[in-house]
C-alpha positions in Angstrom: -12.9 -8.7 -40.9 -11.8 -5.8 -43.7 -13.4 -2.9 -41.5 -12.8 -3.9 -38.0 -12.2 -0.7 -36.9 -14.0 1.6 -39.4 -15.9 5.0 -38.6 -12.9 5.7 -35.9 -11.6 8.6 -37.1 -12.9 11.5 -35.9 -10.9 14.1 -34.1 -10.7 13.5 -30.2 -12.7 16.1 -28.7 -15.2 16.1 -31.4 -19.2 16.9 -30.3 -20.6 13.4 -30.7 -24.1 12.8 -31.4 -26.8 9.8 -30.9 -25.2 7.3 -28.9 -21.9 8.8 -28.4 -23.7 11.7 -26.4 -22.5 10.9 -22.6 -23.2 13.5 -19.1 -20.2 15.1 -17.4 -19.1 12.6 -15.5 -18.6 9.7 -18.3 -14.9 10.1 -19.1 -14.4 10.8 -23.2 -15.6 12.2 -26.3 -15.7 9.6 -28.8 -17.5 8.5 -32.0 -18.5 5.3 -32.5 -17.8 3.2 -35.4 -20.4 3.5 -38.6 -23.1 1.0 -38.4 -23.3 -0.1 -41.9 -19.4 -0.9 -41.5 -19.9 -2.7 -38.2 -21.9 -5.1 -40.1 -19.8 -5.6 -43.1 -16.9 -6.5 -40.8 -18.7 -8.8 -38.5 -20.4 -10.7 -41.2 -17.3 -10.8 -43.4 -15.6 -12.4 -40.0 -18.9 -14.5 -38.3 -20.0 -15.5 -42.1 -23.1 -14.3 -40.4 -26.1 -12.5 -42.5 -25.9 -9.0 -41.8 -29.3 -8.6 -41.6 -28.8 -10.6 -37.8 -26.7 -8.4 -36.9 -28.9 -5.2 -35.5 -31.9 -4.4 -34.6 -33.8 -7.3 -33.1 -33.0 -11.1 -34.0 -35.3 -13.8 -34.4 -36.2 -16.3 -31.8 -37.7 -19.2 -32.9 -37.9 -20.6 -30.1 -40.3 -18.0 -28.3 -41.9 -16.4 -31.6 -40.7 -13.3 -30.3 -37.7 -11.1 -31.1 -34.8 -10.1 -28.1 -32.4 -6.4 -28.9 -29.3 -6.9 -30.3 -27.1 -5.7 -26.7 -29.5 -8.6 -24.2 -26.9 -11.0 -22.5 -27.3 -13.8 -25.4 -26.8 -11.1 -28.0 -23.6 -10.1 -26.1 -22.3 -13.8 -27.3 -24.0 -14.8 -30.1 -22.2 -14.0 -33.0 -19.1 -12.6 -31.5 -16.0 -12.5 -33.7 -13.6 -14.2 -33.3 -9.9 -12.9 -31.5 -7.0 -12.4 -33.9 -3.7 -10.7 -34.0 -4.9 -6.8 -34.8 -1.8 -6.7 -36.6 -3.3 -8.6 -39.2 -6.4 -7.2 -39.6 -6.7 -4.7 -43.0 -7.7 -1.9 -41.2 -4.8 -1.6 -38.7 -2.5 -2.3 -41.7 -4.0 0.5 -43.4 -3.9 2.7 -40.6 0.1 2.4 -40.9 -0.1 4.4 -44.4 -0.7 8.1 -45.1 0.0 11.0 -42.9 -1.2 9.1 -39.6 1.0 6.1 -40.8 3.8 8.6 -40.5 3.0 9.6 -36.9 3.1 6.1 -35.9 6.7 5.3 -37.8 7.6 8.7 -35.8 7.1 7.0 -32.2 9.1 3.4 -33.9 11.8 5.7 -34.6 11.6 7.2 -31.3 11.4 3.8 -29.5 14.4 2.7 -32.0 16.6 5.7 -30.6 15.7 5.3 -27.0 17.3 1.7 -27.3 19.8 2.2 -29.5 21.4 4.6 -27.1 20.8 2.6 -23.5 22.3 -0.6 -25.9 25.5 1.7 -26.7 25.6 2.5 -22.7 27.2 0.1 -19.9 25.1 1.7 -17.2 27.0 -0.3 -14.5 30.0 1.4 -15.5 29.2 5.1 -15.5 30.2 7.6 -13.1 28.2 8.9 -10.4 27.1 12.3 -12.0 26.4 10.1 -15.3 24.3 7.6 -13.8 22.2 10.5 -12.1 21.8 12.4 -15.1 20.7 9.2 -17.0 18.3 9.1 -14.3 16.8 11.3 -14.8 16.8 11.9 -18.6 15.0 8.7 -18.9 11.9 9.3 -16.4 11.5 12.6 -18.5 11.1 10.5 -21.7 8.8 7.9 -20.5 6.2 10.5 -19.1 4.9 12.0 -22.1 5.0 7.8 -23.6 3.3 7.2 -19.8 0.5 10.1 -20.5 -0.1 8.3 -24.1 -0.6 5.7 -22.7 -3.2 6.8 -20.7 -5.2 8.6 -23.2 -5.1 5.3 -25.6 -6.0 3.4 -22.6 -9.3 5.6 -21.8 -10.5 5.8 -25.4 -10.0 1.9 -25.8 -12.1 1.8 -22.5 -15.0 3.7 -23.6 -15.6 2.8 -26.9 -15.0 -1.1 -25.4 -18.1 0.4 -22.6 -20.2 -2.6 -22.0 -23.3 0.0 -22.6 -22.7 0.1 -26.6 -23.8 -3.7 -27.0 -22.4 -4.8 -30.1 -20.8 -1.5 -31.1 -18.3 -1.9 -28.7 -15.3 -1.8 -30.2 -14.7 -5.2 -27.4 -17.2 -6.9 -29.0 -16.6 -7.0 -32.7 -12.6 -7.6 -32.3 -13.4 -10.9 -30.0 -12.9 -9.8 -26.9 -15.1 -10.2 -24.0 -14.9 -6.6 -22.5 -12.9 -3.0 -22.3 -10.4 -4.9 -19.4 -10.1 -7.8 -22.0 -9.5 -6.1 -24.7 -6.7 -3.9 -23.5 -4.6 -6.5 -21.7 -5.3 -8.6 -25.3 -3.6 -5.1 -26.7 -1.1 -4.2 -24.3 0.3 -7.3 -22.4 -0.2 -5.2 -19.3 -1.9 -6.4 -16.3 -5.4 -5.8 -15.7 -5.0 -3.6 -12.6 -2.8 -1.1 -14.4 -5.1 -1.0 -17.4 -7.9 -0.1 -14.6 -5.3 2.3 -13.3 -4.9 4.0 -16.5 -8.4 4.8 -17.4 -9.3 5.5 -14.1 -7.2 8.3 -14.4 -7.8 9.0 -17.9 -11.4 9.4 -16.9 -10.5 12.6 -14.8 -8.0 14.1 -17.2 -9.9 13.5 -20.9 -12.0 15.8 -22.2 -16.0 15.6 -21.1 -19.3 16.0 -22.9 -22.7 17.8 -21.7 -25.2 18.6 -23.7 -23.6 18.0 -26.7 -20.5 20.6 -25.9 -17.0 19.7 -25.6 -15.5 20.5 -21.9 -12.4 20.4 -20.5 -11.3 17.6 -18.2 -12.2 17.2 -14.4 -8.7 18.1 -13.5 -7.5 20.6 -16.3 -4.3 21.1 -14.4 -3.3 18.0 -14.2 -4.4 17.1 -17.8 -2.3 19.8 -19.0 0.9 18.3 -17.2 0.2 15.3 -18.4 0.2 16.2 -21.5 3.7 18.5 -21.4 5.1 15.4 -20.3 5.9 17.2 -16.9 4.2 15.4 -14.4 4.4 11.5 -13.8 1.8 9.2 -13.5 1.7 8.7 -9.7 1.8 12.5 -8.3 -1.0 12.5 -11.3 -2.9 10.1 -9.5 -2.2 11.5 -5.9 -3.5 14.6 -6.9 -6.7 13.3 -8.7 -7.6 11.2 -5.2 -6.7 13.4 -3.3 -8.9 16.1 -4.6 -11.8 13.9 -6.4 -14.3 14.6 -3.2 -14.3 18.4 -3.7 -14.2 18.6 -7.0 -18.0 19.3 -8.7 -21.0 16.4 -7.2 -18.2 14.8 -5.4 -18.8 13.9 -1.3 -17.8 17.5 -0.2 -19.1 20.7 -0.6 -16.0 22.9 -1.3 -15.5 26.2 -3.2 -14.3 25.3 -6.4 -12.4 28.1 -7.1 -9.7 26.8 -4.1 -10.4 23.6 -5.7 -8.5 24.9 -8.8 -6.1 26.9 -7.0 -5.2 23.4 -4.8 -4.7 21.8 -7.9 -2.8 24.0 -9.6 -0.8 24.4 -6.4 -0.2 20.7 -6.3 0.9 20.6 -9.7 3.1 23.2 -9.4 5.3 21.3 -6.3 4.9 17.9 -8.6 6.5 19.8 -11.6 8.2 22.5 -10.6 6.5 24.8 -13.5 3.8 27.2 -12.8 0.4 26.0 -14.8 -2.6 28.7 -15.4 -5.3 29.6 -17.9 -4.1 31.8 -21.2 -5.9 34.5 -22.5 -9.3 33.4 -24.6 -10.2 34.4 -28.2 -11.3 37.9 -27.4 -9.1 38.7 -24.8 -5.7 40.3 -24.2 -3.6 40.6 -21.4 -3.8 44.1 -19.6 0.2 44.6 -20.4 0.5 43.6 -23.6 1.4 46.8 -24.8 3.3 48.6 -21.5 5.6 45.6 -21.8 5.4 45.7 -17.6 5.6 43.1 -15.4 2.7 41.7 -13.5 2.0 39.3 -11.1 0.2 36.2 -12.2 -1.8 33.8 -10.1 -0.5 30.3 -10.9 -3.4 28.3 -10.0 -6.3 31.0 -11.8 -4.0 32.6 -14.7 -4.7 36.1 -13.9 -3.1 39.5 -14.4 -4.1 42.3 -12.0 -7.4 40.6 -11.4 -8.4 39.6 -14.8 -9.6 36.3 -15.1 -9.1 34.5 -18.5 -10.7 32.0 -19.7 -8.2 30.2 -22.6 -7.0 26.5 -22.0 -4.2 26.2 -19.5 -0.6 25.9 -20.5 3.0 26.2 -19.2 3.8 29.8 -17.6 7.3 29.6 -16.3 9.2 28.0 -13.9 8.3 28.0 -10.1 9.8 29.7 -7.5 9.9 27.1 -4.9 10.5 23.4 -4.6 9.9 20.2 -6.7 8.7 17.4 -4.3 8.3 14.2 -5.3 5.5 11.9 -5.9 4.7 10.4 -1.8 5.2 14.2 -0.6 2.3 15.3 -3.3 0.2 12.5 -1.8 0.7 14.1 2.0 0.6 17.4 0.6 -3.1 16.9 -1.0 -4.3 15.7 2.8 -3.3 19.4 4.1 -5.5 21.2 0.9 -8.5 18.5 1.9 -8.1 20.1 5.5 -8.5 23.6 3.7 -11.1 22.8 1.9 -13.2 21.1 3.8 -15.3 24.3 5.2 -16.2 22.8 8.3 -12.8 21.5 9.4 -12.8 17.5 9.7 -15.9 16.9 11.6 -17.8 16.5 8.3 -15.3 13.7 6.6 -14.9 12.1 10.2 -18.3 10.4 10.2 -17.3 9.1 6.8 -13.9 8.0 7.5 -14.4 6.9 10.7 -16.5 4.0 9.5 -14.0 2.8 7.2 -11.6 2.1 10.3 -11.3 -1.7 10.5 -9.2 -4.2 11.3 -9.2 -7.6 10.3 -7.4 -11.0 9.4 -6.3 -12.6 6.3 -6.0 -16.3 5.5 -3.0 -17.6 6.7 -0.3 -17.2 3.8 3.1 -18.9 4.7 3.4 -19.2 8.2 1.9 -15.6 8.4 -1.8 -14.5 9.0 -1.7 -10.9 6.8 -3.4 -7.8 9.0 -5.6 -5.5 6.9 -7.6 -2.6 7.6 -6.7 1.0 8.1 -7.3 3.4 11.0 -8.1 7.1 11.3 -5.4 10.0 11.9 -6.0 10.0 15.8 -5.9 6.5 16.2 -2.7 6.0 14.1 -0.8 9.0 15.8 -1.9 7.0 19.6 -0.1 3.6 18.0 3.0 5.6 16.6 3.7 7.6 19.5 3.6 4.1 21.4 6.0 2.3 18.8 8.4 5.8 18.9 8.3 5.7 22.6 9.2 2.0 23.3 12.0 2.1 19.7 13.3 5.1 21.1 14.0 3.3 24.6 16.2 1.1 22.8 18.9 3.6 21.9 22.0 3.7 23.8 24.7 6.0 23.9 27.5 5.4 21.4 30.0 5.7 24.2 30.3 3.2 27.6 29.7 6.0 30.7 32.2 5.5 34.0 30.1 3.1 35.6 29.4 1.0 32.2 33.4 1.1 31.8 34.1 -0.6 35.0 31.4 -3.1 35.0 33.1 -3.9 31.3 36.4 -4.0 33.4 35.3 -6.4 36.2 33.9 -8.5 33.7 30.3 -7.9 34.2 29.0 -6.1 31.0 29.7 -7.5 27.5 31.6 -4.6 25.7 30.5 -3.0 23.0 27.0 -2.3 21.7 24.6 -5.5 21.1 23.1 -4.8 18.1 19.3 -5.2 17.4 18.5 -6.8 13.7 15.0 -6.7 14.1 13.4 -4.4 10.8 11.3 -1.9 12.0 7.9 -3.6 11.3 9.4 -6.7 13.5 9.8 -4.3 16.3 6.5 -2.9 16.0 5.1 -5.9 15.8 6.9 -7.3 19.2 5.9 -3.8 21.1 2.3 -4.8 19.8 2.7 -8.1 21.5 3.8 -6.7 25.1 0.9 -4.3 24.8 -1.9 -6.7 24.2 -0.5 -9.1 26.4 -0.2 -7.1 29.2 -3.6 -5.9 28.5 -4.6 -9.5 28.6 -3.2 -10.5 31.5 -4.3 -7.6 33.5 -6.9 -7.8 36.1 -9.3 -5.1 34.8 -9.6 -6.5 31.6 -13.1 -8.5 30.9 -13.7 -11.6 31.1 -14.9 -13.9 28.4 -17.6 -16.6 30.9 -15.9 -16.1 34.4 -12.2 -16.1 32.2 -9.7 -13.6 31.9 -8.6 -13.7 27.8 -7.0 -16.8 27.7 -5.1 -18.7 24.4 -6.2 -22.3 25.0 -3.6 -24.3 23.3 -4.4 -28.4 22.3 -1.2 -30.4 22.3 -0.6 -34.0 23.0 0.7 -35.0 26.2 3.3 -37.7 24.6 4.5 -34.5 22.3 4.8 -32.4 25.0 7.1 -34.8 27.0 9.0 -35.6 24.3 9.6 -31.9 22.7 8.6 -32.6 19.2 5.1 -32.6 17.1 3.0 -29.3 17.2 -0.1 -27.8 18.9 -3.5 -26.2 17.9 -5.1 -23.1 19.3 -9.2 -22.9 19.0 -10.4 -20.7 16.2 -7.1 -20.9 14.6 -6.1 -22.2 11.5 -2.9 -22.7 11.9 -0.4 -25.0 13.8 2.3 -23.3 16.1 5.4 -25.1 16.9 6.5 -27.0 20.2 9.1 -24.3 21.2 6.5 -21.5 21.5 4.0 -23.8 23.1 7.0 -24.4 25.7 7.3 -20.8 25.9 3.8 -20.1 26.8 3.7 -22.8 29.5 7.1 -21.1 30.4 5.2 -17.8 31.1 1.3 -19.4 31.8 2.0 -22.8 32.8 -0.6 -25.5 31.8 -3.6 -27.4 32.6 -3.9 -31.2 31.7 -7.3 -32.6 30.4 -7.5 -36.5 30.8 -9.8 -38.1 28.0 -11.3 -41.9 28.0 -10.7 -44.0 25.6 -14.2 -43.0 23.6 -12.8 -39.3 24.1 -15.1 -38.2 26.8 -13.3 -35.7 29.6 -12.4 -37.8 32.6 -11.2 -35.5 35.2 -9.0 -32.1 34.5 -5.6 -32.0 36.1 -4.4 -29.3 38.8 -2.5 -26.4 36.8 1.4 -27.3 36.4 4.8 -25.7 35.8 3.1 -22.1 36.2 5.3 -19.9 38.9 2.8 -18.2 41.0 2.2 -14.3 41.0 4.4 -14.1 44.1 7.0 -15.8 42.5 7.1 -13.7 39.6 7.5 -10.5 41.9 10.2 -12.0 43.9 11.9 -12.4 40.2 10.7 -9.2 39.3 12.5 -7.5 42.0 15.9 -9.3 41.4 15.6 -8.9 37.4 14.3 -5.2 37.3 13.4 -6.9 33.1 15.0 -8.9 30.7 18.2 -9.6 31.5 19.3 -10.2 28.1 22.3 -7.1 28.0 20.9 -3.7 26.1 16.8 -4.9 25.9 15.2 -2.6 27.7 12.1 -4.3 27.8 10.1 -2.9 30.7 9.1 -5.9 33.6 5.5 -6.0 32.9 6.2 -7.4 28.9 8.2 -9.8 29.9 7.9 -14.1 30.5 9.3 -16.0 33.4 11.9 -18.4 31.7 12.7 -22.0 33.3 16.6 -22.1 33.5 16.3 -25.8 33.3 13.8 -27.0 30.9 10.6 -27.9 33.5 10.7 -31.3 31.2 14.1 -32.0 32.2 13.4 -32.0 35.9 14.1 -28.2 36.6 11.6 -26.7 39.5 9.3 -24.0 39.3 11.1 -21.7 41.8 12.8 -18.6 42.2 16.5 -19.6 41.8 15.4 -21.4 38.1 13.4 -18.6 36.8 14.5 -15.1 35.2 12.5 -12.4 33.3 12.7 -12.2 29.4 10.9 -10.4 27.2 9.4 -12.8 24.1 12.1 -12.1 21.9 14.8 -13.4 23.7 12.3 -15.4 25.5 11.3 -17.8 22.1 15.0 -17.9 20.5 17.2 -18.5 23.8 17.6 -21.9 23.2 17.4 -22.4 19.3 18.5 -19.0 17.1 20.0 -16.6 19.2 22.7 -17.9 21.0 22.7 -16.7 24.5 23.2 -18.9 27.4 21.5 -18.6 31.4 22.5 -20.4 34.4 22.1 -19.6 37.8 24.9 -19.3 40.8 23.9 -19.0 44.5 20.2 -17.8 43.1 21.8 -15.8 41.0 21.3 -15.3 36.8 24.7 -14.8 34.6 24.6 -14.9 30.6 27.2 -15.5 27.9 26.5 -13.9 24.5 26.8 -15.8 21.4 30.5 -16.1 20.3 29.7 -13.2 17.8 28.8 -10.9 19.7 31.3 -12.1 23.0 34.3 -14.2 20.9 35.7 -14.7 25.0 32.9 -16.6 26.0 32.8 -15.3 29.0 29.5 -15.6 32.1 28.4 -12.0 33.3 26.1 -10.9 35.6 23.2 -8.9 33.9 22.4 -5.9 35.5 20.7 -6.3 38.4 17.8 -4.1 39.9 18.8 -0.8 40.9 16.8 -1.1 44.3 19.7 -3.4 45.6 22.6 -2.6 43.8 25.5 -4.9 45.6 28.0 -2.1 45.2 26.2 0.8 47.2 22.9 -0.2 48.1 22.1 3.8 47.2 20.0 5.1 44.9 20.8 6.9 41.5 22.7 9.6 41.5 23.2 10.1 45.2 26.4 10.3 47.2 
């Protein structure tokens, strides 16, 4: 394999002809490797005639003839993988001038680690460490934009379209993704990543005529090593439905001018169009100043047509990567000339919601949801978070209760994350939706979990249960919590497992008794949760299996936190006096160990039987 890579060095950006020639919306101008070396290399490498190598190929077997590029041709043949590195024509692609280039970037790689081996990053100082920071994102961008090109130009000449000229195909590898990750060691998602971006950023073909890329602005970045990969990428997706033939009809002009915008707040460096061949800026000789459009590079209304390039520095702020990707939602608003209502009926069909396979205990949620939906579900989270903060400071009447011995001092701190609190308010919600008169029923049935556990497990607190339509098994102490709040049915089976008789529904307090509750408890009566009534369970004081009733004066509202760790992980205790809950925090929280009284509904405060703020 002498000339594995022969006929590949052309300029990029060079009109291509015959099978090179691509439309606009293929990604790169590339040649493609000389037939008559093609052959020589595979047939030096196969020890394959050449003459079986193009064209057509005999079949014996049919009498026919197949092309070259059918499926079988695709396999037939094929070279096989080595190291590239020891293949004569990369070797001799390390000599000469462009030998030079690539003994340049060694050196440059050499320095870079040279100097973080002579640093003990640990051990700098604040200001050091930041400026470290960010000298070395500046260094890898124009090594990240590289990449990208290489990446692009390995991808289309590897395009599965070129049969055996693809440059995949005569080095061994099976196709463009193959090939790369065989080059690289990267993964095959960020080699997708790559030339998906490089194909909106390299140069484009039509009719034969070299253009510049779908997203000149951002190519131009790119390639002053200004702008990283990701703001790249935010504002290519961003903007890839109004740009020409894409879902949107948009003026393309404020196309530009949103790009340009965009990479201006991603660099913080003012990108436009220099003047052409045969033109010259208005001023050139009065030596004034003029104002110059960023995102169309004109002066006083003239409009020039050279490449873009660098300008100057921008006036306003640098914003990083995640603000680019928000910021390219408010241009799609502009220039969308209808408003939303034309992208709504595409969007809105894309909202979804569904259920992974269960992963570690966990059953992953996927989907997305439009803006209007999302702002109804984050104004609910905000609303119901927000109800959990508490002054930093006890008032009067917390200081006295804290006094008599009723409050635990102190604030109890919450160490949910964020998503576990979301995902608890999520709960409450479609629980109480469930459990709500109005809501449908399923056959005559209000929504209702039907959980399968064994009678002998149940009495005996161990083993697990099985909810229908679910994969996976949930554990004895939430199936006690559910009878807690639901109570249960019994089924009785015969020996050949046919139903005998169902049972009368047990340990389940009755509506009546949960509003008598209700009215005592006012909510959980855990200290500082805030859990409104309706989210919360009705919790048997005395385990129901250890002989405690289903009554008033052993039940007490908590809300399904507090509710599925009181006995195991969280540490609190309940008992009742004269029909009455106390509490005791965990010893970490409450080192005195001491039984409070939880705050008890204001409706019948035992102090002044008044309402709130009266005298």
């Amino acid at each position: 394999m002498d000339e594995e890579l022969a006929g590949s060095t052309a300029p990029t950006g060079t009109p291509p002809a015959g099978p090179n020639l691509h439309d606009w919306n293929t990604a790169l101008a590339a040649p493609a490797p000389d037939a008559s070396d093609l052959d020589a290399a595979v047939s030096d490498s196969a020890g394959l005639p050449a003459a079986n190598l193009g064209g057509t190929t005999d079949t014996p077997t049919t009498g026919g003839t197949r092309p070259a590029n059918s499926r079988r041709g695709l396999t037939d043949g094929r070279p096989k993988w080595r190291d590239p590195a020891e293949m004569p024509g990369v070797q001799r692609a390390h000599t000469g001038v462009f030998g030079e280039k690539l003994q340049a970037l060694e050196d440059a790689a050499d320095t870079v680690r040279a100097v973080m081996d002579s640093l003990d990053v640990n051990a700098l100082s604040d200001a050091e460490v930041v400026a470290l920071t960010q000298m070395v994102e500046r260094a890898g961008r124009p090594v990240d934009a590289a990449r990208v090109s290489t990446a692009t130009v390995v991808g289309y000449r590897s395009r599965s379209g070129l049969g055996r000229d693809s440059m995949a195909w005569r080095l061994g590898a099976t196709h463009s993704n193959d090939l790369l990750i065989r080059l690289t060691g990267a993964s095959v998602p960020e080699m997708k990543r790559r030339v998906l971006l490089g194909e909106k950023v390299a140069p484009r073909v039509l009719g034969g005529v070299v253009l510049e890329p779908v997203f000149p602005f951002v190519a131009a970045a790119l390639a002053a090593g200004e702008l990283g990969i990701d703001a790249a990428e935010n504002i290519v997706t961003g903007l890839s439905d109004y740009k020409v033939h894409g879902r949107f009809d948009a003026n393309q002009a404020d196309v530009d001018a949103g790009e340009a915008g965009l990479v201006e707040s991603a660099t913080g460096s003012v990108f436009g169009r220099t003047p052409g061949p045969a033109e010259t800026r208005p001023d050139a000789d009065s030596g004034a100043d003029t104002d110059t459009d960023a995102g169309t590079g004109t002066d006083a209304g003239t409009v020039f047509t050279g490449p873009i390039a660098r300008l100057g520095d921008s006036a306003g702020f640098t914003f990083p990567a995640d603000r680019i990707r928000e910021m390219t939602q408010t241009w799609q608003a502009a220039l969308n000339p209808d408003g939303a209502a034309p992208t709504e009926a595409v969007l809105e069909a894309k909202s979804t919601l569904s259920f992974g396979k269960l992963t570690r205990g966990l059953h992953p949620l996927r989907g997305g949801v439009t803006p209007e939906l999302k702002g109804i579900i984050h104004t609910l989270f905000d609303s119901f978070q927000s109800a959990r903060s508490a002054p930093a400071f006890p008032s009067a009447e917390d200081q006295q209760r804290i006094e008599a011995g009723e409050l635990v001092p102190g604030q109890i701190l919450d160490e949910r994350t964020g998503g576990q609190k979301r995902a608890d308010i999520l709960r409450g919600i479609l629980v109480q939706v469930a459990q709500d008169p109005r809501t449908p029923t399923m056959g005559g049935m209000p929504p209702t979990v039907m959980v399968h556990v064994s009678a002998t497990d149940l009495l005996a607190g161990t083993g697990v249960g099985w909810i229908d339509g679910i994969e996976g098994p949930i554990s004895m102490t939430t199936i006690n919590q559910m009878i807690d709040n639901g109570g249960f049915q019994p089924i009785f089976f015969g020996g050949t497992g046919a139903v005998l008789a169902l049972g009368n529904k047990a340990r389940c307090f009755t509506p009546m008794q949960r509003k008598a509750i209700t009215a005592r408890d006012g909510g959980c009566i855990i200290p500082g949760c805030t859990c409104p009534p309706q989210w919360t369970e009705v919790h048997h004081v005395v385990p129901w299996q250890n002989g405690g009733p289903t009554n008033v004066t052993n039940g007490v509202l908590l809300c399904w936190r507090h509710h599925h760790g009181i006995t195991h992980t969280d540490g609190w205790k309940i008992r009742m006096i004269l029909g009455m809950p106390e509490v005791k925090a965990p010893h970490w929280i409450d080192p005195t160990g001491t039984w409070r009284t939880p705050p008890q509904h204001r409706a019948h405060n035992p102090t002044t039987r008044k309402p709130p703020h009266t005298e």
